[in-house]
N, C-alpha and C positions, 0 to 999 in steps of 0.2 A: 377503518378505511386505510389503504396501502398505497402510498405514494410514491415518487420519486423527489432529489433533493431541489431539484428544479423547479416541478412542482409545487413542493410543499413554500418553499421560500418564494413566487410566485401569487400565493395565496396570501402570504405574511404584508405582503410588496402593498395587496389590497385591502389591507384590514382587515379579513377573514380568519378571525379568529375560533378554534375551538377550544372546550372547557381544560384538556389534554392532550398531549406530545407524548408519545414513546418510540426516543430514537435509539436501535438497539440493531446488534448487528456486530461481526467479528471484523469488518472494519471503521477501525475509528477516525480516519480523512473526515469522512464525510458527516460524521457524527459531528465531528467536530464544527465544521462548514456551517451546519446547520442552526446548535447551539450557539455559533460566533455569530449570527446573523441575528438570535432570539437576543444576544444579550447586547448586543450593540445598535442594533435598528429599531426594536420595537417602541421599547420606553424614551423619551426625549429626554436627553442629556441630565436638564434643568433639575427634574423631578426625580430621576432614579434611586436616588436614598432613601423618597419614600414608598417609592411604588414597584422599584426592583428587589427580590431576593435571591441569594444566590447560596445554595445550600449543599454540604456535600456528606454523601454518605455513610461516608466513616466516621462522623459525627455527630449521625443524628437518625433518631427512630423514625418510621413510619407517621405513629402519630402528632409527632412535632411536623411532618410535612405535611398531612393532614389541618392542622391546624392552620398552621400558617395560610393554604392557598385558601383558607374559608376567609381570613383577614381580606375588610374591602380597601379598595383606592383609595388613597388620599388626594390627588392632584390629578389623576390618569384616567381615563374611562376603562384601565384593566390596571390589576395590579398582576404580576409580572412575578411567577416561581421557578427557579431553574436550580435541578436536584444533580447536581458533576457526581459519577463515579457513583448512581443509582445502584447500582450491583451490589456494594457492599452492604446495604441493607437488608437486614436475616429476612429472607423469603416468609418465614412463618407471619412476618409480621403484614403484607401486603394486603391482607386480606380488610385490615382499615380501609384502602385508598379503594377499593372494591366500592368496599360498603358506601363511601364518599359519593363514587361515581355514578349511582343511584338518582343521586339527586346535587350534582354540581352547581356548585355557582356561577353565574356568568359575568360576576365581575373579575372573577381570576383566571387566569391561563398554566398552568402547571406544566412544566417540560421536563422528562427524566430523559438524562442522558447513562443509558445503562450500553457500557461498552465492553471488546473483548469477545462477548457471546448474544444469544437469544435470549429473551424471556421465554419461558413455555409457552406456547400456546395453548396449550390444556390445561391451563389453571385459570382461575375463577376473575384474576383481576385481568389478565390479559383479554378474554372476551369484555370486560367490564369497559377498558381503553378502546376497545378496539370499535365500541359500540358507540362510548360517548365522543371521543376525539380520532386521532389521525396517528396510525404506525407507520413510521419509518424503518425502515430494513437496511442495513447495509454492509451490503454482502461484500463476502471475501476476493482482492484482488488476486493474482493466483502470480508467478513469476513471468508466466509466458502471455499474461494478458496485461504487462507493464508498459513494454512500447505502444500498443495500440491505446492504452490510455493516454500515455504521452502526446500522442498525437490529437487525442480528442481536448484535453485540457488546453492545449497550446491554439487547436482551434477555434474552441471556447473562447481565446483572448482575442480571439482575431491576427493570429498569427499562423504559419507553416514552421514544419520541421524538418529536416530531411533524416533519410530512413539511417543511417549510421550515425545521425546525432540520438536520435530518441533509441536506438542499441546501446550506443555505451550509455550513456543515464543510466537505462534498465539494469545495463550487465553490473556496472558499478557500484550504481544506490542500491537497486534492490527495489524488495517491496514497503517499502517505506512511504506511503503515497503524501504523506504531509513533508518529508523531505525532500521526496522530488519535486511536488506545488513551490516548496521556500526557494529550489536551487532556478527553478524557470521563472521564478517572482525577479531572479537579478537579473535578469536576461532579456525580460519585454522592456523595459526601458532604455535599450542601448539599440531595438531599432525602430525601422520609421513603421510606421501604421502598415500591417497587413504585408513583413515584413520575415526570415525566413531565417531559423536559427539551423547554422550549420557547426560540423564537428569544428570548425575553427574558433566558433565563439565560444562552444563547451571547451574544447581545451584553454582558449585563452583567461574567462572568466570563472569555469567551475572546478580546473585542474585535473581536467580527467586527458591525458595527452591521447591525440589522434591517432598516434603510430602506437603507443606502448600502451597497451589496456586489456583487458579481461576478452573482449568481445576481438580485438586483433587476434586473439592468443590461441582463439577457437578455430577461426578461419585459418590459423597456420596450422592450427596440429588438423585439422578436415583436409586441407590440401599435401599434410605428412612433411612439411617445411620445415625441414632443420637448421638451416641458417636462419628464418624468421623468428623459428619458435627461441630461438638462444638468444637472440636479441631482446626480446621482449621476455625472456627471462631473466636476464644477466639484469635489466633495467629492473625488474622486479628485486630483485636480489639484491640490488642497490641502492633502494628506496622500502623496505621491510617492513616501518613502520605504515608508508601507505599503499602498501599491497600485499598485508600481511595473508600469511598460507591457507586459514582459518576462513577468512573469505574465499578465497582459491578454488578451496577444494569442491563445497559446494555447488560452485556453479560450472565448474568442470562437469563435476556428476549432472546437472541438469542436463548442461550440453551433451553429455551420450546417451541421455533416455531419450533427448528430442531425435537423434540420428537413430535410433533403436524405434523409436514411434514412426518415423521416415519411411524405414524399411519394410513396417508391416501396416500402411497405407494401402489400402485396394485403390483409392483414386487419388493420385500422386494430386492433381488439382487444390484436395483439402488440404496439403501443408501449411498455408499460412494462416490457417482458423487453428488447428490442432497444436501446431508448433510455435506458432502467437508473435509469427513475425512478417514483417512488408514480401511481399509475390518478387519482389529482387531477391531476397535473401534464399531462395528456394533453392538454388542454383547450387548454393554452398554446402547446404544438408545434403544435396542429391551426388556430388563431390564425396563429399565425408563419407554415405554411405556406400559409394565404390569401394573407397578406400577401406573401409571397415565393415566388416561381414559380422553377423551377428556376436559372432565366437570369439571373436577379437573385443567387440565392445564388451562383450561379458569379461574376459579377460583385463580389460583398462579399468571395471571399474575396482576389480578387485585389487591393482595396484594401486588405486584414488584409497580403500579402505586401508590396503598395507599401510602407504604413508600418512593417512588420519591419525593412524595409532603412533607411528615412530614419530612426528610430531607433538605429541604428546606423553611422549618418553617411554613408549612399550618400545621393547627392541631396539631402543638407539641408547646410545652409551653416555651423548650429551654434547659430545663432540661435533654431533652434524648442524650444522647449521638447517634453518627452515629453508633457504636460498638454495642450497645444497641437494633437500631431500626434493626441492620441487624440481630441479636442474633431472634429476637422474628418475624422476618423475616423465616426466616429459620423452624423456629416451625412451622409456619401458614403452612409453606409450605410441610414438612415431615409427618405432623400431619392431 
């Protein structure tokens, strides 16, 4: 059975337990979310030395996990197995916990947290889980579908965001979805209930400045702003270690595939599903792509690969600073 984390921790909430958990998925937020929930909520404090285990992959076979979730309660009406970093365990050997699932016990709960990727579905123990317990999936967050989680996470807490606070987050963090939960964890306590974080409080408590950022720097080179774009380059160039090039370039490069996907939209409407940003921001891409006709973007981004490489010491002498390559960067690109 295929749940979601909501759900599944929902079920937890009511004592609904099954013999097996397989949370598995090439995002690990939520893996994580879920196992923090298994290991912290279910067993009461008091007892959990005896009736919690906590086991991790790199360490241990199959049939030592076997064994163990057969081991009953001591003090708990379940005893309590959680296998971190499931993965590492040589596949050939799963075909134990198979054989287990046959005929599980119902005083134990077993939870593998296998992260990174999928389990097959076409092997014997995955139908075996899937028959006797509950799969969790947790699928891959993608760059452009980062703000709109932003949005939903902060909802979640019973907060708002406004649409260029949860951009620079995205443009800054990245897909890092447990960093951006840590960096909006310092944020709900500085307002009142149901309460509305704007780019003033990212800048002031997360340090991402409201003028000088990754997501300003796109809107200047879309609108072809050469006094904007030098400003917030110079401030880059200023600050190197925290806005190193290395970050830079990729999400430069994203920003011209989404103006390049802009362009060959039949229903300009889809932008902000396709392009993964607020029905405001449309405006900017439809902007950019005046400015930049396909040939030109094809053209930019093969300057974004020139300077990948001279950054990295093809073709520079050693002498260019990364401040420098991305300054004359930027020209190629406005010009």
């Amino acid at each position: 059975m295929a749940v979601t984390e909501k759900q599944l921790i929902e079920e937890l909430k009511k004592g609904n337990f099954k013999p097996v958990y397989l949370l598995t998925g090439e995002e690990n937020y939520y893996i994580d979310v879920v196992s923090n929930y298994f290991e912290e909520q279910v067993i009461d404090p008091s007892v959990r030395d005896f009736d919690q285990t906590v086991l991790y992959g790199r360490d241990v076979d199959m049939a030592t996990v076997v064994s163990t979730v057969k081991r009953y309660p001591m003090m708990s009406p379940i005893h309590l197995v959680i296998v971190k970093e499931a993965q590492d365990i040589d596949v050939r050997q799963w075909d134990r916990l198979a054989a287990y699932l046959q005929q599980p016990s119902d005083r134990s709960v077993l939870v593998l947290c296998y992260r990174h990727k999928k389990l097959d579905k076409r092997t014997a123990v995955y139908k075996a889980i899937d028959k006797a317990g509950v799969i969790f999936e947790s699928p891959k967050v993608y760059d452009n579908q980062v703000p709109a989680w932003i949005m939903r996470e902060v909802g979640a807490h019973g907060y708002s965001i406004t649409d260029k606070a949860a951009a620079m987050m995205a443009e800054n963090i990245g897909v890092d979805l447990g960093k951006v939960a840590n960096e909006l964890s310092k944020l709900y306590p500085l307002l009142p209930q149901g309460g509305t974080i704007d780019e003033q409080l990212v800048e002031d408590q997360i340090g991402i400045s409201k003028d000088y950022n990754v997501f300003e720097l796109q809107k200047a080179i879309g609108r072809r702003d050469p006094v904007m774009c030098n400003r917030i380059i110079n401030h880059f160039a200023a600050n190197p270690k925290k806005n190193p090039i290395q970050m830079m370039l990729p999400l430069l490069y994203g920003y011209f595939l989404k103006i390049m996907f802009y362009h060959q939209l039949e229903n300009k409407s889809d932008a902000p599903k396709v392009l993964g940003c607020a029905p405001s921001f449309v405006q900017d891409y439809a902007l950019a792509a005046r400015n930049y006709p396909l040939g030109k973007l094809a053209t930019c981004i093969g300057y974004l690969y020139e300077t990948d490489l001279r950054s990295k010491g093809v073709r520079n002498s050693g002498n260019v600073t990364d401040g420098e390559l991305l300054k004359e960067l930027i020209f190629k690109v406005i010009h």
